[in-house]
N, C-alpha and C positions, 0 to 999 in steps of 0.2 A: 669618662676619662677626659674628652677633650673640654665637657663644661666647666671637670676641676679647676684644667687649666686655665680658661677664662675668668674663674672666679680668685686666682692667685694673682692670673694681670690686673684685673679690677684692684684687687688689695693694692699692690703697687703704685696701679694711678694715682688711688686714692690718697697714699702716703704723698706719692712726692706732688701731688695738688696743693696737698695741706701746707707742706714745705716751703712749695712758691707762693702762697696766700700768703703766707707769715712773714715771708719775707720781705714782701710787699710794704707802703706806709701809706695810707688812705689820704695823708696831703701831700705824697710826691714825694718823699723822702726818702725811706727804706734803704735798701742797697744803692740806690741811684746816690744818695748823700755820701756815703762813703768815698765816691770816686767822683773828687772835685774840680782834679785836676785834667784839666783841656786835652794836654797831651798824652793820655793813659790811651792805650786800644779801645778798653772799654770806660768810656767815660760814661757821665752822670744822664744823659740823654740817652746812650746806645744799651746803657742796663734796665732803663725802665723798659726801653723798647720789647731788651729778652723777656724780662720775666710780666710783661704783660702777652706777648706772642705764645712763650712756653703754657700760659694759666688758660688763653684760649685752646691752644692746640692739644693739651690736657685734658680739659675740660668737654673736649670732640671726641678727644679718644677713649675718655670714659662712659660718654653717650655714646656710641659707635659697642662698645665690648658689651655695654647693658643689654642693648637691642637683641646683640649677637648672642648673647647667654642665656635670654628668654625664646628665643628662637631656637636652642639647642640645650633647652630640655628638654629629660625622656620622659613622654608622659605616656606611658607602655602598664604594664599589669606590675601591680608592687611586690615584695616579697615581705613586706611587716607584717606580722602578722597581726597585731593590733588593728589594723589599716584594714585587711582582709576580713576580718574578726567583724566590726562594723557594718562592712558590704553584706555579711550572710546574712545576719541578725533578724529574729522574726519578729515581727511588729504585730503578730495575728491576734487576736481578742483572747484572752485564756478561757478553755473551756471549765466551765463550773460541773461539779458531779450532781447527778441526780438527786433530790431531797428523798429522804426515806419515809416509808408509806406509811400515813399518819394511824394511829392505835385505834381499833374500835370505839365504840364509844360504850358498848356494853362489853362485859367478856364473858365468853361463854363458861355455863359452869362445870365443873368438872364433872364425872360419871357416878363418883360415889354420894354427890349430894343432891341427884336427879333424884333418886329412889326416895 
């Protein structure tokens, strides 16, 4: 139960990481370009700021849930039975049947042709 839930935040992160990479512009541009002008709250300095902060602290929170979801799996007795099925399995050499007991090499003759 609670590793699902780790594995649906992970999902999450993982979306809105991709979000903030994309929105990002590898020569400084990106969202920061949009907002040119000086006197906006968020101006073209204070956005690269966010979304390079938000891609680290992202990018921690997704190594941080990783760790936490490989530390909390159950590695307990499985119920698949495929999985079970494998662990019995016998690997012993197959026993061969015994060869049948080779024919004389004369045959005895029968009683009416001793006489």
């Amino acid at each position: 139960m609670l590793y699902n839930i780790i594995v649906i935040l992970i999902i999450v992160v993982c979306v809105l990481l991709a979000l903030v990479v994309l929105v990002q512009n590898s020569k400084g541009g990106g969202l920061a370009a949009n907002f040119s002008a000086p006197t906006q709250v968020l101006g073209a300095r204070q956005s690269a700021d966010f979304i390079e902060k938000a891609t680290w602290w992202l990018a921690g929170i997704l190594m941080a849930l990783s760790l936490f979801a490989t530390i909390s799996i159950h590695r307990g007795q499985t119920t698949d039975p495929l999985a079970s099925e494998a662990k019995v399995a016998d690997y012993s050499p197959v026993q061969q049947a015994p060869a049948a007991p080779a024919m004389p090499a004369t045959a005895p003759m029968p009683e009416a042709d001793q006489q």
